[in-house]
KENUVO-796998 format. One line per 8 residues: number of its first residue (from 1); for each residue x, y, z of C-alpha. Coordinates in nm, 2 decimals. Layout:
BEGIN
NUM> X/Y/Z; ...
//
This chain:
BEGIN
1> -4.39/1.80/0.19; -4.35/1.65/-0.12; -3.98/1.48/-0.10; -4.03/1.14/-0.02; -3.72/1.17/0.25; -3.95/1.42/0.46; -4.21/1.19/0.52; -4.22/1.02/0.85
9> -4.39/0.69/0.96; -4.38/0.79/1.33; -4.25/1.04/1.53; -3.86/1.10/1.43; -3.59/1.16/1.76; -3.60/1.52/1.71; -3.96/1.63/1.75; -3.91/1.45/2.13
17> -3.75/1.68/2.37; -3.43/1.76/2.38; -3.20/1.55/2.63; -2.79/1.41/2.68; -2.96/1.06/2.55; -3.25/0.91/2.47; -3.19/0.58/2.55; -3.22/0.53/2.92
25> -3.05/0.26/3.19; -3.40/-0.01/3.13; -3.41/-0.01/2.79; -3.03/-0.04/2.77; -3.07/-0.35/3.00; -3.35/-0.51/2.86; -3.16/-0.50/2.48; -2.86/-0.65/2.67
33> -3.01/-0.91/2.84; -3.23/-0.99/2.47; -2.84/-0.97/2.32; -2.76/-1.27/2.59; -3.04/-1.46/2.57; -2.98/-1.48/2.17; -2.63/-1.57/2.27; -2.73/-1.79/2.51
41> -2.95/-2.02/2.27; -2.67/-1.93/1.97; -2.36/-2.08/2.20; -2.44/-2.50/2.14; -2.46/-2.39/1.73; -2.09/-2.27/1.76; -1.90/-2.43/1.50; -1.73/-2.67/1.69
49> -1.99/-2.79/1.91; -2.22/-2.82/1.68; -1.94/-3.08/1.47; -1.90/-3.24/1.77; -2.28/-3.26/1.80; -2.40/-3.42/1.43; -2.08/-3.60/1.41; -2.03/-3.78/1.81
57> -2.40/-3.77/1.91; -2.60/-3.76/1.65; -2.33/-4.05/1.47; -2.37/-3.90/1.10; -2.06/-3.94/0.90; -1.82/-3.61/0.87; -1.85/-3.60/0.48; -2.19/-3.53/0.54
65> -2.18/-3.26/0.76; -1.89/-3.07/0.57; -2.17/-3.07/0.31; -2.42/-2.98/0.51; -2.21/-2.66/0.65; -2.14/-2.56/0.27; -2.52/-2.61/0.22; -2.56/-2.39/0.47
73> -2.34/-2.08/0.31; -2.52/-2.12/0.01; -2.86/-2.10/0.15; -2.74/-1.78/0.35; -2.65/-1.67/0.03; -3.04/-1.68/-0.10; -3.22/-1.62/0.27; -3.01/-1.37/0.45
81> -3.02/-1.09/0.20; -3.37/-1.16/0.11; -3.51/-1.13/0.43; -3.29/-0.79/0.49; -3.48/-0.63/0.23; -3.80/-0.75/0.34; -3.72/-0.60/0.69; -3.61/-0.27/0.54
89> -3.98/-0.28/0.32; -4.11/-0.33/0.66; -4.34/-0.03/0.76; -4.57/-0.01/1.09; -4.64/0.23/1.41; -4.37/0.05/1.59; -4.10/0.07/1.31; -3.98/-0.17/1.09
97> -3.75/-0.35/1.28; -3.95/-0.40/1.63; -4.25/-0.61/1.49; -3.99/-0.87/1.40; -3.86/-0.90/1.74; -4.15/-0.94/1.88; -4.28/-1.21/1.62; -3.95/-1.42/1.63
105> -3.87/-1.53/1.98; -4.15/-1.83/1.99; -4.03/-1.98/1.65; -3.66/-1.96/1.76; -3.72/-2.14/2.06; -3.90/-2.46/1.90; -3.68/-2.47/1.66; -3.39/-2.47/1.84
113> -3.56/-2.77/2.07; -3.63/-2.95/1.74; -3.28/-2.91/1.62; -3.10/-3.08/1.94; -3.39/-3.30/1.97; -3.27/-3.47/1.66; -3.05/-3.80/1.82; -3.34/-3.87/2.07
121> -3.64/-3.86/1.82; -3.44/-4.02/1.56; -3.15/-4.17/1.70; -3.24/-4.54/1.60; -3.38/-4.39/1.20; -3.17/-4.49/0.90; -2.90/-4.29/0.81; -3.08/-4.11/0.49
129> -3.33/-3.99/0.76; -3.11/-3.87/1.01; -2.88/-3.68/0.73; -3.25/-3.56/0.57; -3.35/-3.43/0.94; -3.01/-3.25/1.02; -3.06/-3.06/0.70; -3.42/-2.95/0.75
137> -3.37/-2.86/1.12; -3.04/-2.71/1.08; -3.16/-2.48/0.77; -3.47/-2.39/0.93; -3.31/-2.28/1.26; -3.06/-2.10/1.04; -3.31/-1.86/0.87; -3.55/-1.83/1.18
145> -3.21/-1.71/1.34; -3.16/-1.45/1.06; -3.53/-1.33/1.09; -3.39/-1.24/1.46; -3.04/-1.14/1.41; -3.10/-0.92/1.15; -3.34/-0.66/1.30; -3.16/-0.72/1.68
153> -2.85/-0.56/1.50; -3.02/-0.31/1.33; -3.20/-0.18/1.66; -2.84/-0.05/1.75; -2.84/0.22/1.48; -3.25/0.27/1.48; -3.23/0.29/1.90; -3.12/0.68/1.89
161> -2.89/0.86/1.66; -2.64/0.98/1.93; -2.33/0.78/1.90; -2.31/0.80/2.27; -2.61/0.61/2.28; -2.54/0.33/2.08; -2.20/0.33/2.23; -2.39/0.24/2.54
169> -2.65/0.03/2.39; -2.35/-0.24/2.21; -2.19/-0.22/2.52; -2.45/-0.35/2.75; -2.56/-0.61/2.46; -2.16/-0.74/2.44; -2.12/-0.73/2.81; -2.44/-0.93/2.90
177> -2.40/-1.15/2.60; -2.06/-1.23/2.70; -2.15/-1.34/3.05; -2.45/-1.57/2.93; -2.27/-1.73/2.61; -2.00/-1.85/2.86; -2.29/-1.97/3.07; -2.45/-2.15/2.81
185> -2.09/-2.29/2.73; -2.04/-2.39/3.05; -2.37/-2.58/3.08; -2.32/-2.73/2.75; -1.98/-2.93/2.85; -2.03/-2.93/3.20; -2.34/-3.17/3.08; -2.14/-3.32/2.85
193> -1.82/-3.42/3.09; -2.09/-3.52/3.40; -2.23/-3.78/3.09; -1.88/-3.91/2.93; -1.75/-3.95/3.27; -2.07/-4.15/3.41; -2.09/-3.92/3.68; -2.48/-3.91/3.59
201> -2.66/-4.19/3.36; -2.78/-3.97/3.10; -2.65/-4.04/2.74; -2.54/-3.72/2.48; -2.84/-3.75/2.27; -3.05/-3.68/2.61; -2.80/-3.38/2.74; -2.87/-3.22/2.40
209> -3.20/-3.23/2.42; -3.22/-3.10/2.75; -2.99/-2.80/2.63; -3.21/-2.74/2.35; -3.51/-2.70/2.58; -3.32/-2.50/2.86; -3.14/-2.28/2.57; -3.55/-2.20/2.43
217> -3.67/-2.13/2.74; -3.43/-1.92/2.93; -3.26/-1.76/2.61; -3.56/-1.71/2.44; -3.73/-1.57/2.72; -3.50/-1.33/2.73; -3.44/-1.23/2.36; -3.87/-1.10/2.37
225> -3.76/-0.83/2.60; -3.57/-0.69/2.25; -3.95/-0.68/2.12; -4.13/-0.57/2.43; -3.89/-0.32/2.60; -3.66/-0.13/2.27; -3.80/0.16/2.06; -3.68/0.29/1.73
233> -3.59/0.69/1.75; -3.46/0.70/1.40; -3.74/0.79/1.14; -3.74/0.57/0.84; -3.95/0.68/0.47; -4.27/0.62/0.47; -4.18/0.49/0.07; -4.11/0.11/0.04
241> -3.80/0.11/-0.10; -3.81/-0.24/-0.33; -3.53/-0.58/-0.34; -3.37/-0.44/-0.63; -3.32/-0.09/-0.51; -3.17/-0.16/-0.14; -2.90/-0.39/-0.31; -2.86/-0.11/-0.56
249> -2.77/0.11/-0.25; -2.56/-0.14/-0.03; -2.35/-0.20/-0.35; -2.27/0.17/-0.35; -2.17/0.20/-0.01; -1.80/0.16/-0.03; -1.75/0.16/0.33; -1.98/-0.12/0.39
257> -1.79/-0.31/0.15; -1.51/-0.31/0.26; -1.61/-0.43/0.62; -1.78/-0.69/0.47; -1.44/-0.80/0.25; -1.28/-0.73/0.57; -1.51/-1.03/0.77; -1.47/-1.25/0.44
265> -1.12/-1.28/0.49; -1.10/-1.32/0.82; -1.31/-1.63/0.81; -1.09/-1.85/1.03; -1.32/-1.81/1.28; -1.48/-2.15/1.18; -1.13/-2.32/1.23; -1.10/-2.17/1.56
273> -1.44/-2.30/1.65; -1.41/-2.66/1.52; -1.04/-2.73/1.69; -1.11/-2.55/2.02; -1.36/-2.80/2.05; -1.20/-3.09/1.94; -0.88/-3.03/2.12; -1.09/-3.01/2.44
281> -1.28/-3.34/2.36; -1.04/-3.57/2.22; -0.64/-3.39/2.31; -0.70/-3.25/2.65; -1.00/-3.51/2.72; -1.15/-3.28/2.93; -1.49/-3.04/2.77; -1.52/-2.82/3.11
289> -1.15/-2.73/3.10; -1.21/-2.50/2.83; -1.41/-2.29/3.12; -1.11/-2.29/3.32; -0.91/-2.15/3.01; -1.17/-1.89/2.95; -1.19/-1.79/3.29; -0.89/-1.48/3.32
297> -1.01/-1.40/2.95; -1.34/-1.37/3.04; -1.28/-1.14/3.37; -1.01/-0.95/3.18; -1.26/-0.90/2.90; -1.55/-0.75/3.09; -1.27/-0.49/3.26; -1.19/-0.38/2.92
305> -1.53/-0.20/2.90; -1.46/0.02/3.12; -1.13/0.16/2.92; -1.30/0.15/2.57; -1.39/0.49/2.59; -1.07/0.61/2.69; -0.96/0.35/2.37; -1.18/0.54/2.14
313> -1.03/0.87/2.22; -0.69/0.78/2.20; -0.76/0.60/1.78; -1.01/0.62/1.58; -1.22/0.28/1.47; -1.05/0.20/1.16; -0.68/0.21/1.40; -0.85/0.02/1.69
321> -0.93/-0.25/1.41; -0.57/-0.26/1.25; -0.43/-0.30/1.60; -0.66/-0.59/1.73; -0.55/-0.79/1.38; -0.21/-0.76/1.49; -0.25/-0.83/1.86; -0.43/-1.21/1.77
329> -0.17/-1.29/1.49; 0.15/-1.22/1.73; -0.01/-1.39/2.02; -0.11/-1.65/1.79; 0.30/-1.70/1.71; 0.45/-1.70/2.06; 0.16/-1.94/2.21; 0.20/-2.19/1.97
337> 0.56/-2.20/1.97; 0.57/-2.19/2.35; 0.34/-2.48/2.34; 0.46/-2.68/2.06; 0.60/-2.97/2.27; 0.40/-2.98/2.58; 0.06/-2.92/2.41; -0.09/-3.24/2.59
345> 0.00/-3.16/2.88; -0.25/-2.98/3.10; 0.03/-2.84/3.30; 0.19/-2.68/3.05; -0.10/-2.59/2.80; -0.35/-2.44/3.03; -0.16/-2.18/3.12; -0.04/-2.08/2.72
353> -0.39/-2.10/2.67; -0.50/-1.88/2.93; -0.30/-1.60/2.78; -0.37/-1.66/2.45; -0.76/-1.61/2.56; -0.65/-1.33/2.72; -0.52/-1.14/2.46; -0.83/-1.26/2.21
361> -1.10/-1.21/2.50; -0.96/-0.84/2.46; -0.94/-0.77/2.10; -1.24/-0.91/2.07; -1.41/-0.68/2.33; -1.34/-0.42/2.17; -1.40/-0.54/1.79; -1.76/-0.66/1.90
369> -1.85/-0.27/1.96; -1.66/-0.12/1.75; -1.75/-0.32/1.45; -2.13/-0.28/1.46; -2.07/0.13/1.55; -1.90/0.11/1.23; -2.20/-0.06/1.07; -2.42/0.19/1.20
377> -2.21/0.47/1.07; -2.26/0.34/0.72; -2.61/0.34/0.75; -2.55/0.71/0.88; -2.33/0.73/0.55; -2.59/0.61/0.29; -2.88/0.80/0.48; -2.71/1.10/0.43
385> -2.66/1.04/0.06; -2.95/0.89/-0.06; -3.23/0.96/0.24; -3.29/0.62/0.30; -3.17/0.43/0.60; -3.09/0.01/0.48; -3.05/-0.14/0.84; -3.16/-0.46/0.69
393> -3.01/-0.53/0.43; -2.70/-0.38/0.58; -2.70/-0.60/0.89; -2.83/-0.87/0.64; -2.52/-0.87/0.41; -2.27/-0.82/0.68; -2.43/-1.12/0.85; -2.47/-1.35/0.53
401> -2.15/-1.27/0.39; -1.96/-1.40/0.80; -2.16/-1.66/0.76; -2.10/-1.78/0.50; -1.73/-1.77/0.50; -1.76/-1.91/0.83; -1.99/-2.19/0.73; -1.70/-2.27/0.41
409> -1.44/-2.27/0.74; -1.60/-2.49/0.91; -1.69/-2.72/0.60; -1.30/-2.71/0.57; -1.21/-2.78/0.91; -1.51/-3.04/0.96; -1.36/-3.24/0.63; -0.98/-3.22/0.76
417> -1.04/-3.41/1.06; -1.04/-3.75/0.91; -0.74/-3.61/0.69; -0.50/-3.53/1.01; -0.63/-3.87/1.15; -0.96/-3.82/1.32; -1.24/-4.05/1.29; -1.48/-4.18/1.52
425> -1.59/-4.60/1.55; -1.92/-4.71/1.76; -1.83/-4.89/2.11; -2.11/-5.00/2.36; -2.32/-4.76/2.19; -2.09/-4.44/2.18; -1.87/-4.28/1.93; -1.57/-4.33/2.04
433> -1.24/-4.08/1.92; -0.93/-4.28/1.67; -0.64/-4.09/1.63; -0.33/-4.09/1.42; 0.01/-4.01/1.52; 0.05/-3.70/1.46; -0.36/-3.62/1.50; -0.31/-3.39/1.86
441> 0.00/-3.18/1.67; -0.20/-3.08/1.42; -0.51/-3.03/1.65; -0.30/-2.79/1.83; -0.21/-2.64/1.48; -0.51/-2.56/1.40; -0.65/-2.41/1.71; -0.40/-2.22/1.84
449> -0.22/-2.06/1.54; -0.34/-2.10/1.14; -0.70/-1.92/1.24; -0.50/-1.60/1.40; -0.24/-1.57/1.09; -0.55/-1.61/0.84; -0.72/-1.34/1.03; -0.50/-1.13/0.96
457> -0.59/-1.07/0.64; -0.87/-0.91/0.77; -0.68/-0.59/0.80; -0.62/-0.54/0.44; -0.94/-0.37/0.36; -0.90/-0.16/0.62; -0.61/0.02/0.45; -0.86/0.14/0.17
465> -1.12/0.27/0.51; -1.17/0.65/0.50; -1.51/0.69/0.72; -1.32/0.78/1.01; -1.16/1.10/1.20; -1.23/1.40/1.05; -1.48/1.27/0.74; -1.73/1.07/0.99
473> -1.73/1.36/1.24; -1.87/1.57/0.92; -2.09/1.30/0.79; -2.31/1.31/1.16; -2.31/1.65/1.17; -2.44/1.70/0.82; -2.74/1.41/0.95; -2.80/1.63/1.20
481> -2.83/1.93/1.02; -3.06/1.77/0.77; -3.31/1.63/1.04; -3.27/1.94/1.20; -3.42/2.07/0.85; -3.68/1.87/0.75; -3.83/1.91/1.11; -3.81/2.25/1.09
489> -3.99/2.20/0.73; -4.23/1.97/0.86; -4.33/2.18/1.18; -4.38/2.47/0.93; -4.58/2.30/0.64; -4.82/2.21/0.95; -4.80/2.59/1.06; -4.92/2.69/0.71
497> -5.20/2.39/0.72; -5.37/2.56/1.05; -5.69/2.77/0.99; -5.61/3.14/1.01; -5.81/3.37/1.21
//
């Protein structure tokens, strides 16, 4: 053929045989159990933890780190959408997006060791050399953890084009990566609590660097089953598309856009991050009672999978996103006004928590899936339009532009801390917590409601969403038509090519 948008680089979904799904039960488990591992290795570079670790173990000053987190945005800004196009130029027998999972998982994991191996190798170097070392490890890690995220997400839309099937796919990979972020979590501060409470003589800087190397092996061990165990279904182009032209086409795809404006503004996430941990560490004084807070969200969470498909028949995405903005914010209202006098009090504040986790464990269960479907159905969007499917650069954007909000959010929170009285003075060799007066109020604050009310300007973007209902149903069956077409086309150009008798 000579269109550019009928040539394959392997075999598209429709010339295999026709099935309910392509994507069975093992490959569905072996992308979740990648998704955990990821998450796994990702949960000690949470926003808060990771605070808590340059500021309390690795004793650099907080001025520095806010930098460093704003550093961090603005690198995004250069290496996240830059290595999205260079996935989407990405063109071998196994796809585009598979070679990278398989290259990725051994960098990730040495990295990662490096990074919380930074107190113990240089614990005792001047402060220019530890602040040097944070930056290169952190930065590094950061972009080797693009190179992974990036075609991860992307496998979701490339894994089949049945929405049924990357229903399933997202739900396994949420599911599993639930369950082993919170075990990660829960070896993180379980560590942390057995070391602050001398219940084991290992210092912080040592407990880090044990995570780091547990985090790379475990979690990284699993994430290569992404690479050795997923296919891509979806045919891309055999044309390279270049930098210039897949920005060209993600700034034409309004609906991208606006989920991307949509994850800008609701950038609290960092502030969440940052003052869960702190109010943990230096309020409730206690790192493993966040597990016990997490513990009816979590179960409550994972039994909200099973009513997701009844969710998605009773409102369509762009509803079930409206609704889980207004859910946070009111919960958001009532617990910290409930909680607004007794917040140091376990008593009283575990249990506010507790439904407050609840009801975020929830909309967040159902955002994590229904937000990357909607991802993927831009992709479908622009394919249909233009021919040419942008799962990099897609992913890549959507990623860079969270991140870096998130990264600005945590900058903000990181610098606060000594603002609402937080600072930190060495004691026998540990960092240990001075607060002000009024420093557990505004801890409280800015955990349990600012983050949910600034989230909710998330939802305005939304208002402007039309690839939904009616329109999206037409969109996929236009792509299948089309497919449909050009395999017909192709099956019959090769027809004509066979030697007649």
């Amino acid at each position: 053929m000579a269109s550019t948008e009928t040539e394959r680089s392997y075999t598209p979904v429709h010339a295999l045989p026709k099935a309910k799904r392509y994507v069975g039960f093992k490959e569905s488990l072996a992308y979740g159990l990648a998704s955990g591992g990821k998450s796994f290795i990702a949960a000690p570079t949470q926003s808060g933890y990771l605070s808590i670790f340059f500021i309390k173990v690795f004793g650099l000053p907080a001025g520095a780190v806010s930098f460093m987190m704003l550093l961090s945005g603005m690198w995004d800004a250069f290496n996240d959408p830059l290595i999205g196009s260079v996935i989407d130029k990405t063109r071998t027998r196994y796809g585009k997006l598979r070679p990278w999972l398989l290259l990725t998982p051994l960098p990730f994991a040495v990295l990662t060791v490096l990074l919380f191996g930074g107190p113990r190798f240089f614990g005792g170097a001047p402060q220019t050399v530890k602040i040097i070392y944070m930056y290169l490890s952190y930065l590094m890690w950061e972009m080797c953890y693009t190179c992974a995220d990036v075609p991860f997400n992307g496998m979701t839309t490339a894994i089949s084009p049945l929405p049924e099937d990357r229903t399933r796919v997202i739900s396994y990979s949420t599911f599993i990566a639930g369950i082993l972020a919170q075990a990660g979590q829960l070896m993180l501060l379980t560590f942390m609590d057995a070391s602050e409470k001398g219940l084991w003589h290992i210092n912080l800087r040592t407990v880090f660097l044990l995570i780091g190397v547990i985090s790379a092996l475990f979690g990284g061990g699993l994430f290569s089953l992404s690479g050795i165990f997923t296919r891509e279904r979806v045919a891309q182009s055999i044309r390279e598309p270049s930098i210039l032209e897949s920005f060209r086409v993600l700034t034409h795809n309004k609906p991208l856009m606006l989920i991307i404006l949509s994850n800008m503004l609701m950038s609290a996430g960092g502030l969440y991050s940052v003052f869960t941990t702190y109010y943990f560490a230096e309020v409730a004084q206690l790192n493993s009672l966040k597990m016990l807070i997490d513990l009816p969200g979590g179960a409550v969470g994972m039994a909200t999978y099973a009513f997701i498909p009844a969710i998605k028949r009773r409102f369509d995405n762009r509803k079930i996103m409206l609704i889980h903005f207004v859910a946070k914010a009111v919960a958001g209202v009532l617990c910290f006004l409930t909680g607004m006098r007794h917040y140091t009090s376990k008593v009283f504040a575990v249990p506010i928590l507790m439904f407050l986790n609840i009801v975020i464990s929830i909309a967040n269960t159902v955002r994590n899936i229904i937000s990357v479907e909607m991802i993927g159905d831009t992709i479908d969007y622009m394919e249909l339009r233009t021919g040419e499917r942008n799962e990099g650069v897609s992913f890549a954007a959507s990623s860079f532009f969270g991140k870096l909000t998130s990264s600005v959010s945590t900058a903000i929170a990181t610098a606060v801390l000594p603002i609402i009285g937080l600072t930190y003075r060495t004691e026998g060799g540990r960092q240990i917590a001075v607060k002000g007066e009024k420093t557990d109020f505004y801890i409280w604050m800015f955990y349990v409601l600012v983050p949910q009310l600034v989230n909710c300007l998330g939802m305005i973007p939304y208002f402007w969403y039309d690839l939904s209902g009616d329109r999206l149903a037409s969109v996929r069956a236009q792509l299948a038509e089309r497919r449909e077409q050009l395999l017909t086309g192709d099956a019959r150009s090769e027809n004509d090519d066979m030697p007649r008798d």
